[in-house]
N, C-alpha and C positions, 0 to 999 in steps of 0.2 A: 421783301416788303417795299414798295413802291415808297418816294417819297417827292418824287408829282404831283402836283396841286392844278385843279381846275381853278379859272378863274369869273368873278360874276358873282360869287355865294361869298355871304360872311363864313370865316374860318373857324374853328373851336379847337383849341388843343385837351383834349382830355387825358389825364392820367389816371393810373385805372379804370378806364375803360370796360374793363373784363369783370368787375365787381358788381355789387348787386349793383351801386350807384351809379357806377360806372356805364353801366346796359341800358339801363332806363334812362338814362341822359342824354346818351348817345339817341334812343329812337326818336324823343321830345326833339332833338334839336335837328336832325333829319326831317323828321313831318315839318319844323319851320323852317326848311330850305336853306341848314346851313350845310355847307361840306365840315366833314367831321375827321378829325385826325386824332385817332388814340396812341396812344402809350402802351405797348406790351410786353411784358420781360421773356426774353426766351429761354425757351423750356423743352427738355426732351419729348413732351409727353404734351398734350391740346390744354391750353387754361385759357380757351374762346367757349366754354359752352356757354357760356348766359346770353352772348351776343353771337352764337352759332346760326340763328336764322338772318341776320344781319350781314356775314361775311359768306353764305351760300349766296347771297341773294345778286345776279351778277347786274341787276342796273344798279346798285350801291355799290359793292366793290371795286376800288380805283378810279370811282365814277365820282359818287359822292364821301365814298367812307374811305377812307385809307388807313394803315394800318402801319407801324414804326414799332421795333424795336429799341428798345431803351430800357433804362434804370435809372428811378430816383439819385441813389446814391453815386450816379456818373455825371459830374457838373458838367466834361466835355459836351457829352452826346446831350444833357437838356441842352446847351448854348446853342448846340448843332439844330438841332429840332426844330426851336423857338427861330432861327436863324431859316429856316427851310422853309418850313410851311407860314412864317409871316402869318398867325393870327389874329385874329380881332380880338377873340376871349379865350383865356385860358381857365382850364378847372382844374385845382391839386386837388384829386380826389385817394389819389394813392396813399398808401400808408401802410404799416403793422396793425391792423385795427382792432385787434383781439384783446379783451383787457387783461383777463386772468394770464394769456401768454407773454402777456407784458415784463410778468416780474422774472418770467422763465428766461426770456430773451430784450434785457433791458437797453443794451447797447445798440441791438437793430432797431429795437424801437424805437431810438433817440436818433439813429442815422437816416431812418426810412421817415417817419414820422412827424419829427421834429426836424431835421437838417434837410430834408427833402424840397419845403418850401425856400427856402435858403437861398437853394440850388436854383431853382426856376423863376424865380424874383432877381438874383444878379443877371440871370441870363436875358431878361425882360431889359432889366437897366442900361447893362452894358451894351443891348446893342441898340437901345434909345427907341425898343420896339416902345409902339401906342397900343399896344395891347391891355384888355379889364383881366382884373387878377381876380381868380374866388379862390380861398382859400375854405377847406373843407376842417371848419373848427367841432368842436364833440359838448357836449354836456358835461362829459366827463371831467371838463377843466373847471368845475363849480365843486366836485367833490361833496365834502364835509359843509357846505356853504348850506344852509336850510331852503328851502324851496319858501315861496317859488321862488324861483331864480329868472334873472332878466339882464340886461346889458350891464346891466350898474354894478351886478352882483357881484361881491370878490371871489379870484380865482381861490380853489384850496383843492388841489388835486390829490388823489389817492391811488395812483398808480404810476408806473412809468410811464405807460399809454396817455396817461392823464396831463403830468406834465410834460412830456413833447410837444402835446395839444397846446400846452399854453405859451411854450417858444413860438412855435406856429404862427399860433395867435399872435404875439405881441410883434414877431418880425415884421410880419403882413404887414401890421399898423402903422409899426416903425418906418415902411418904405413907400408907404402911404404919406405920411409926414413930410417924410424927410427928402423924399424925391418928388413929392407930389404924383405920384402912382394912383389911376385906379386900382386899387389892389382894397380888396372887399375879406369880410370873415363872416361866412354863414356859422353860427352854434346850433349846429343841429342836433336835437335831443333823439332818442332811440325810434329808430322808424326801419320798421321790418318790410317783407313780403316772399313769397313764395322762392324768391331767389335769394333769399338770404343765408348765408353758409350754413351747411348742417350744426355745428359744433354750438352755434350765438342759441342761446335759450330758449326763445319764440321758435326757432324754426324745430329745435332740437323738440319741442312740446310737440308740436304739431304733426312731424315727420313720426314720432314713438307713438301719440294716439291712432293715425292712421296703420300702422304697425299694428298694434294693439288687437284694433278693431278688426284687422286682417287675419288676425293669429299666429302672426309672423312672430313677434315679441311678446316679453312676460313684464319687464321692470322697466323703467326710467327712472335714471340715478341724477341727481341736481344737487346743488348747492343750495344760497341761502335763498326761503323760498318767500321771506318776508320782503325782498327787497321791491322799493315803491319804485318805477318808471312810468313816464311817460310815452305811450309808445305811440307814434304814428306810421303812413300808409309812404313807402320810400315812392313809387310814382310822384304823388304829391309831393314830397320833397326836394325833388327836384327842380319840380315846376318853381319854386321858390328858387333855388340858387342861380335859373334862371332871371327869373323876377329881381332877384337883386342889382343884376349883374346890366339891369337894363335903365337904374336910377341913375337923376339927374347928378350924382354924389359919391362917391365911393364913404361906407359905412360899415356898421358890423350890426348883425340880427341874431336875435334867437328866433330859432323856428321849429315850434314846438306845438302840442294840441290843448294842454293847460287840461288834461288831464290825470288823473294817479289813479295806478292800478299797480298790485302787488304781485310777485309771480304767482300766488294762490290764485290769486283772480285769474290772470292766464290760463293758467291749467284749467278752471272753473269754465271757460270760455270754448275752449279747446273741446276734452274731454266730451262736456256735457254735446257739444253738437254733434259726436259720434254714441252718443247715447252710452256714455263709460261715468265712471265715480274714479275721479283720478286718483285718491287718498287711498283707492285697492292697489295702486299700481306703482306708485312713487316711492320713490327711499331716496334718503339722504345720504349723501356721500362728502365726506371731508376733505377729497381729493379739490372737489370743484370750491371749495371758498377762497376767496381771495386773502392775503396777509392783509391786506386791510380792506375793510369794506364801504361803499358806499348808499347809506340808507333807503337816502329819498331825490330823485329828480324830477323835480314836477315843472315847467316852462311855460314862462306870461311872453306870449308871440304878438302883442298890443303891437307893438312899434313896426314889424313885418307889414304887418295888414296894417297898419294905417300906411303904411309909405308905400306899401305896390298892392294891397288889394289881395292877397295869399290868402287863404282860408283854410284851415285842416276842414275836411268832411268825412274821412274814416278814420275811424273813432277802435280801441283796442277790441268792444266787443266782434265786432266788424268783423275785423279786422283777423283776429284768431280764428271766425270762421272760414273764411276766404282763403286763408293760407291752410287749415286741414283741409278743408275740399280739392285744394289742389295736390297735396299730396295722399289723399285717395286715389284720385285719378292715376296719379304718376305711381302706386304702388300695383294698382289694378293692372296699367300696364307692365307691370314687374320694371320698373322706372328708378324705383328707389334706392339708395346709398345704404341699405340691409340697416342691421343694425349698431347703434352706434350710441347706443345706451350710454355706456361707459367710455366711451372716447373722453382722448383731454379736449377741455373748455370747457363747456356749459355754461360759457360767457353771455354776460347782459351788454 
């Protein structure tokens, strides 16, 4: 992997790149003309599919998009990076971002997650880059905190997942302060789409109904099915961590649709647009609950939209259909990851 940089376009270092946020960011920030440098960790086996028509595509490859080898948890190789491609804006997008796998794998979590930002903030300082920092903060750092929730709200995290987020969080800010850093925290609340991991709840719905409706599958096994999110459209949310990343200020936002919807309601959404009664098909499983749970995340995005003008416009009903349509398609084409009922996660 090349680490050659054309000169003329503003830079972007993305980590996770290869994630659902990761993909969509990268295309947003290519159609505005920037050259785009991701983060990939090497792997026996391809973990480019989300951004596969992006690295086929050969006037982007090594043109505009390049493509680096790295690891969060390698402080050398971010300074090296950060040190190479001289960006304008960097996005931590990387992370452990599973929450149920959180309490499985608490230490990565805290390495990848939490200490990850650490890593690419000293490398920013030390080498006195002028590069804007986005840190990629979660909902999940509100916990136990009652909705809505908004900047002011205290942190009360209920996972491991949760609290890395809020080191994250406070480091960001810390070197924001204390160095006078652009270095910014998007709180972004739950925002799905069609690329989002089989295992995360929305997708796992949607991926079994079209299953379902196929006659491929009989059950979809979930957790707790009360729990309130707020979900939005990940396209759109990126357009925000842009958006942030382009104020006169470095600050911290929720970006969120200030909607609540329960995973019932999901299923409800889902289901009914493949013409299914999901209540035939669901069961509860004890595997999928977390050791602790969190209720409700519901998110007031006032302060976003008044400072860059952001607006969520899909909304969860939307939202659940657009994501089964696409994996109709993708099962039609025999596309689909089988089944995966019972897989661990059935993370929110």
């Amino acid at each position: 992997m090349r680490e050659k940089a054309t000169s003329g376009m503003k830079k972007a270092l993305i980590t996770g790149i290869t994630g659902q946020d990761g993909s969509y960011l990268a295309e947003l920030l290519l159609a505005k003309g920037y050259e785009v440098h991701g983060v990939v960790r090497r792997s026996s086996s391809s973990n480019t599919q989300r951004i596969q028509h992006l690295v086929t595509d050969e006037n982007l490859i090594n043109e505009k998009l390049f493509l680096h080898y790295g690891d969060l948890s390698d402080s050398s190789r971010m300074m090296a990076l950060v040190e190479a491609v001289g960006p304008d804006e960097v996005y931590n997008l990387a992370a452990q971002s599973h929450v149920r796998v959180s309490f499985d794998e608490p230490e990565l979590t805290a390495s990848t997650t939490g200490l990850g930002s650490i890593r690419l903030l000293e490398a920013i300082r030390v080498l006195g880059s002028e590069a804007k920092f986005y840190q990629a903060s979660s909902s999940e750092m509100f916990g136990a905190s009652p909705p809505p929730q908004n900047e002011e709200t205290p942190f009360y995290p209920r996972s491991p997942y949760g609290a890395a987020k809020v080191y994250s969080f406070w480091i960001t800010k810390n070197y924001r302060e204390s160095y006078g850093m652009f270095a910014t925290n998007g709180i972004l609340f739950n925002h799905e789409s069609p690329r989002r991991g089989e295992t995360f709840v929305t997708r796992k719905i949607s991926l079994a109904a079209a299953r379902i409706k196929a006659g491929l599958q009989d059950k979809l096994y979930l957790g707790n099915l009360d729990a309130v999110r707020d979900w939005g459209y990940a396209p759109e949310y990126v357009e925000a961590m842009w958006r942030i990343l382009q104020t006169d200020a470095p600050d911290d936002f929720v970006v969120a649709t200030g909607t609540k919807y329960s995973v019932k309601d999901f299923l409800g959404f889902t289901f009914e647009h493949v013409g299914l009664d999901w209540e035939k098909y669901v069961e509860l499983d004890p595997r999928f609950l977390r050791p602790s749970e969190v209720d409700s995340l519901v998110g007031d995005h006032a302060k976003v939209t008044d400072t860059t003008g952001w607006k969520p416009t899909v909304l969860p009903p939307e939202l659940a259909q657009l994501m089964v349509e696409a994996d109709l398609r993708a099962v039609e084409l025999g596309k689909d990851f089988g089944d995966i009922s019972a897989a661990p996660g059935g993370g929110l």
